[in-house]
Structures are given as C-alpha cells and as structure tokens.
C-alpha distance (Angstrom), angle and dihedral (degrees) to the residues before:
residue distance angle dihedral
X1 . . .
X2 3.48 . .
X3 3.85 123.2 .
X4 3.76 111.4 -131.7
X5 3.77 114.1 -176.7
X6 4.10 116.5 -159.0
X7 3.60 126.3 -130.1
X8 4.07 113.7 176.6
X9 3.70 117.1 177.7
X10 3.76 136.2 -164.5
X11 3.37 118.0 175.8
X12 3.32 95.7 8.9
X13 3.29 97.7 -65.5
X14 4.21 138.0 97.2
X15 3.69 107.8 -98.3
X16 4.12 137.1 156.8
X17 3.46 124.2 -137.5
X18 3.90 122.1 -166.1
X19 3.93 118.9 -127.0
X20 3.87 82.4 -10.3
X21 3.77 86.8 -65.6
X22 3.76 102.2 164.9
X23 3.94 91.1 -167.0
X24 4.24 87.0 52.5
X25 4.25 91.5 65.0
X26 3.30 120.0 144.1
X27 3.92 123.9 -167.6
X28 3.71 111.1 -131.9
X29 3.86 104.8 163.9
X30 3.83 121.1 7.7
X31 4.42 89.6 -155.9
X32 3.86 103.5 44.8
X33 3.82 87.7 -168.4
X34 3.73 89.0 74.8
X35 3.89 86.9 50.8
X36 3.70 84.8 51.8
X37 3.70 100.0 50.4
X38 3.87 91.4 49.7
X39 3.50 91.0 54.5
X40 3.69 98.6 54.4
X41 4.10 85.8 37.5
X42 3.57 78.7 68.3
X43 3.52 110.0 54.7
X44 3.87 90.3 -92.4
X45 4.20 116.8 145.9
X46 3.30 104.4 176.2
X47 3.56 141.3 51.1
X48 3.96 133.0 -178.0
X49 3.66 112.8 -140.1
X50 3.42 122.6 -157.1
X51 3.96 126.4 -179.5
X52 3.70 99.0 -159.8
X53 3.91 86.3 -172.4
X54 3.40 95.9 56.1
X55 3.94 89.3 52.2
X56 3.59 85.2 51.7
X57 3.41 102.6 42.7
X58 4.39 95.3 41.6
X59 3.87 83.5 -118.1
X60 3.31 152.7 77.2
X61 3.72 118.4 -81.9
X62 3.23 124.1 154.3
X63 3.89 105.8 34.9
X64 3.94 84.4 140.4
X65 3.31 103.9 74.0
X66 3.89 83.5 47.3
X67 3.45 92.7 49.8
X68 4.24 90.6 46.5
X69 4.25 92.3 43.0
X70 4.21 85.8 47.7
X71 4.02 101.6 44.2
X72 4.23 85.9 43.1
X73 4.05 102.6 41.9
X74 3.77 136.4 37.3
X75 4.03 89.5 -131.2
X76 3.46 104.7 141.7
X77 4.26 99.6 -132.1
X78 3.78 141.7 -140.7
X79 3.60 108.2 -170.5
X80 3.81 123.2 -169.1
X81 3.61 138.7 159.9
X82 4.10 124.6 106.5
X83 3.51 100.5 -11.1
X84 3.61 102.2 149.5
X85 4.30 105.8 143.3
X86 3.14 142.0 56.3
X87 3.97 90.1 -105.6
X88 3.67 89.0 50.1
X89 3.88 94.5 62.0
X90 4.18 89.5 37.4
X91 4.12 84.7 54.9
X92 3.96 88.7 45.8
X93 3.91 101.9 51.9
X94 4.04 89.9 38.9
X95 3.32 82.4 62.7
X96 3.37 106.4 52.9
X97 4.00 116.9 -88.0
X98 3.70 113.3 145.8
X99 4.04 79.8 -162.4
X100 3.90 149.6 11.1
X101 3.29 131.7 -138.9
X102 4.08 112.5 -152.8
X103 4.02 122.0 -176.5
X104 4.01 113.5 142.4
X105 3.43 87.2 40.1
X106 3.96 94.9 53.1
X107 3.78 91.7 50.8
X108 4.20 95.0 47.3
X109 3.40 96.6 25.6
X110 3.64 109.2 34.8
X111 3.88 99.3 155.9
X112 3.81 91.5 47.4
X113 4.19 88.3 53.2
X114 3.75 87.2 51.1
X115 4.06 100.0 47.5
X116 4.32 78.8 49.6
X117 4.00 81.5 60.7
X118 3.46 97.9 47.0
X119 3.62 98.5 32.3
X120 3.93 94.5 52.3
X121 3.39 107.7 26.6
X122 4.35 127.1 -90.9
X123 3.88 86.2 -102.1
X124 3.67 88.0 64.7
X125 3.50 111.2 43.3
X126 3.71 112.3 70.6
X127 3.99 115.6 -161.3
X128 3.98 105.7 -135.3
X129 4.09 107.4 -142.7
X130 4.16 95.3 -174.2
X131 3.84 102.0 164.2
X132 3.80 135.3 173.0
X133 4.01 110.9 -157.3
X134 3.77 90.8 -8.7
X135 3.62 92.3 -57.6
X136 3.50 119.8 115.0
X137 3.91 117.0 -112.5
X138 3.95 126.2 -156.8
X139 4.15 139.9 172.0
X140 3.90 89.7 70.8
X141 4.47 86.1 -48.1
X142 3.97 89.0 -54.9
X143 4.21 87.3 111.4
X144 3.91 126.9 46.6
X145 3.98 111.1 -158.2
X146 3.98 115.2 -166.1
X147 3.91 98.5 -111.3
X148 3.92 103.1 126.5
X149 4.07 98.9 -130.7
X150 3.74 96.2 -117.7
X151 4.22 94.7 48.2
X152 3.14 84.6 56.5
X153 3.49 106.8 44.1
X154 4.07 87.7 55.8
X155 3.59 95.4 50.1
X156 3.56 90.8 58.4
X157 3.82 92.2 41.3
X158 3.43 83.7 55.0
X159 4.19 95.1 62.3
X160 3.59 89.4 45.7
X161 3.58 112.0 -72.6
X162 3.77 117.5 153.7
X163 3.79 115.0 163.7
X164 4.09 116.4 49.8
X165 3.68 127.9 -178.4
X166 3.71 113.6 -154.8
X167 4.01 125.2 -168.3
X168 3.91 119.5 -176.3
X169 4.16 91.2 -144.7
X170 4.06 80.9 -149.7
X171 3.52 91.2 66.2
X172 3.71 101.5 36.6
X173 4.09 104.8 124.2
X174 3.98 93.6 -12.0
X175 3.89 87.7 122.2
X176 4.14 76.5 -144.1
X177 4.30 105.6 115.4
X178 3.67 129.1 -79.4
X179 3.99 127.8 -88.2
X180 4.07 89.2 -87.3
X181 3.58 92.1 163.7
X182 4.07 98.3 49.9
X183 3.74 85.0 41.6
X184 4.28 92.3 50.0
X185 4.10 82.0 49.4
X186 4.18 98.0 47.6
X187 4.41 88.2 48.7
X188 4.13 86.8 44.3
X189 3.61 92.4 49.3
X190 3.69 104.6 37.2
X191 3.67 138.4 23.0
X192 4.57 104.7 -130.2
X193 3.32 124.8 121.8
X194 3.51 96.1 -96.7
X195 4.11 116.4 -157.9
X196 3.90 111.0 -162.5
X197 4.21 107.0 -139.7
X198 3.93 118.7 -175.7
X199 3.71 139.2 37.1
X200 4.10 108.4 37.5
X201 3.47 109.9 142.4
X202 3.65 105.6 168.6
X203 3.87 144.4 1.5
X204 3.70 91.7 -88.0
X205 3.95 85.4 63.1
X206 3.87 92.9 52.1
X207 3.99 86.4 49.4
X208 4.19 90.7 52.3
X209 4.11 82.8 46.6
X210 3.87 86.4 51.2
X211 3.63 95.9 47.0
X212 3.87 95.8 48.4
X213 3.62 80.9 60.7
X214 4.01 99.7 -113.8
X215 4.12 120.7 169.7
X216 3.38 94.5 -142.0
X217 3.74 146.8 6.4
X218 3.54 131.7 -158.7
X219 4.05 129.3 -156.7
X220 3.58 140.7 159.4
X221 3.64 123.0 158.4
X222 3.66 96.2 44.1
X223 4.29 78.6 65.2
X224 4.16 92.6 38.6
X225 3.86 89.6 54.8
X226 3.48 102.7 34.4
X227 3.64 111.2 -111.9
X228 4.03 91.5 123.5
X229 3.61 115.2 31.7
X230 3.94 120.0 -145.8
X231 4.33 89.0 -116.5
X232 3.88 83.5 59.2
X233 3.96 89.9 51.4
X234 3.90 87.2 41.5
X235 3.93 97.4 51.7
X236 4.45 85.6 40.0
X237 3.78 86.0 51.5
C-alpha cells in the first residue's frame, strides 16, 4: 500500500481543515516546501496536493507552490483543487503533477472528466469519490449531489476509470478511523485502485487500510499533530 502524505494549502501555506470546514483551518507550516522536503527526507514518495483555494475559487490557484515542491523534490504528486478547464489541467501538469485528481468537475462536467481520461492517459486521471452519508459532495464539500458513492464510482469504472480516491467528509480530520467498512464494500464491488483519504489516526489504522487491501492511503493531520511520526511511515514504507 502506498503511503500518501497530504499537504493542503491556503494562502500559501499548509493548513487542515476539519470535515472540509473552511472556518475550522489550522496553520501548520507557513512554507509547505519545507513540509515537502521532510517528507521525502523520510522515505516519503508521494504527496497529495490539494489547493484548497482553487476548490474554492472553481480554479486553479496555487499551481506555484506545485510547480516550486515538483522542480525541488522527487515526490511523485497528485494535485487537486479547482481544476475545472482544459487550461486548468495544462497549468497543473506544466507544473509538475505526476497526477490529478478531478471530482466537481466529474459530477457537472462528466464528458469533460472523461476526454481528461482519454486525453492524458487512465494512469493520470484520478476519479475523486468525496462523499458525505454516501452521497457524493462537490464545490470543495460545500454541495451534496444525490449520486450514492459506489454508483458512481462503477459508472466511471465502467468508461475507463482505474484509480479512485475516496474521502468519507465525516471522517476528514476527526483523528477517529477511516470508513473501513464502505471502503471493504467499494474493493468487493468493483475492481479501481481505490485510495482511502480521511480519518487515520494511528499506524494501527494504516495496517486495517492495508489489510482491506487498499492501493493507497492518504493522511495528514495524524502526521501535523503527532500521532504518527514520519520514522513510523519510513520503517511502514
């Protein structure tokens, strides 16, 4: 399973929100490219991206940090956050995402999403699943449409879709456990790549993540406030 630590910036800076509560931010770092370089100081490979303007603001925003973290690390990146155009994915993989991760844009634009697929390759497109009670959510969480998360998560397998990231917007920086059993249901039932995002509080969660047979599994504030140090990622790496 594949260790994916989270950096999310507004401002330019690495903060945490909780349930995607923009009013709940907390500033961790105010130069994520230090964050960055102690990740892949300690064994780290991957890093999730996320411009929390840009989902704000329907556009990208802060493809220079991207561009700075990508030119001065070997991280491999997913960047996410806003991109909604054409230009916006252009900007993103100038500046140095090895991926993107697209959700409004796959509910309200679903033909657009799929050209991205085609266009770019099914190893670079990442479909984000971010759903509150099942239901998927979009506009950076504010909106909740009524796709149930695993409909829609085979329709899109079923156009070519491979790699899925999947938050549970309940969990998101409750330091309380992942959606396990929603996550056990989406690998039974269809056959993506499926990266678990939200909840993980402690190694123990990354090993239940691991068991359930996920690819991938992001976290961040269990790292910012300590529960999970960066040796433990190392040695799990």
């Amino acid at each position: 399973m594949r260790i994916i630590p989270a950096i999310d910036i507004i401002d330019g800076k690495c903060v945490r929100l909780t349930k995607g509560d923009y009013t709940t931010k907390k500033v961790y770092n105010e130069n994520p490219l230090e964050v960055a370089k102690e990740f892949e100081a300690n064994g780290i490979e991957y890093l999730h991206l996320v411009d929390l303007d840009g989902a704000k603001s329907q556009r990208i925003v802060n493809y220079n940090i991207l561009e700075t973290i990508a030119n001065r690390t070997n991280l491999k990146i997913d960047f996410g956050g806003g991109l909604k155009s054409d230009e916006d994915l252009n900007i993103a993989f100038e500046s140095g995402a090895s991926q993107i991760t697209g959700g409004s844009i796959a509910v309200k634009e679903r033909a657009t999403f799929l050209k991205w697929v085609e266009t770019y390759g099914k190893e670079k497109i990442i479909l984000g699943a971010d759903c509150n009670n099942r239901k998927i959510a979009t506009n950076g969480w504010k909106k909740e449409s009524s796709w149930d998360v695993l409909d829609f998560i085979q329709q899109f397998e079923e156009e070519g879709v491979q790699s899925v990231i999947c938050t549970d917007i309940s969990k998101d920086g409750m330091l309380q456990g992942a959606s396990n059993d929603l996550y056990k249901e989406i690998i039974v039932k269809s056959n993506v790549k499926l990266i678990a995002s939200g909840g993980v509080s402690n190694m123990d969660d990354l090993y239940e993540l691991k068991e359930i047979e996920c690819e991938g599994a992001i976290l961040g504030k269990a790292i910012y406030e300590g529960r999970i140090t960066l040796k433990e990622l190392q040695e799990l790496c």
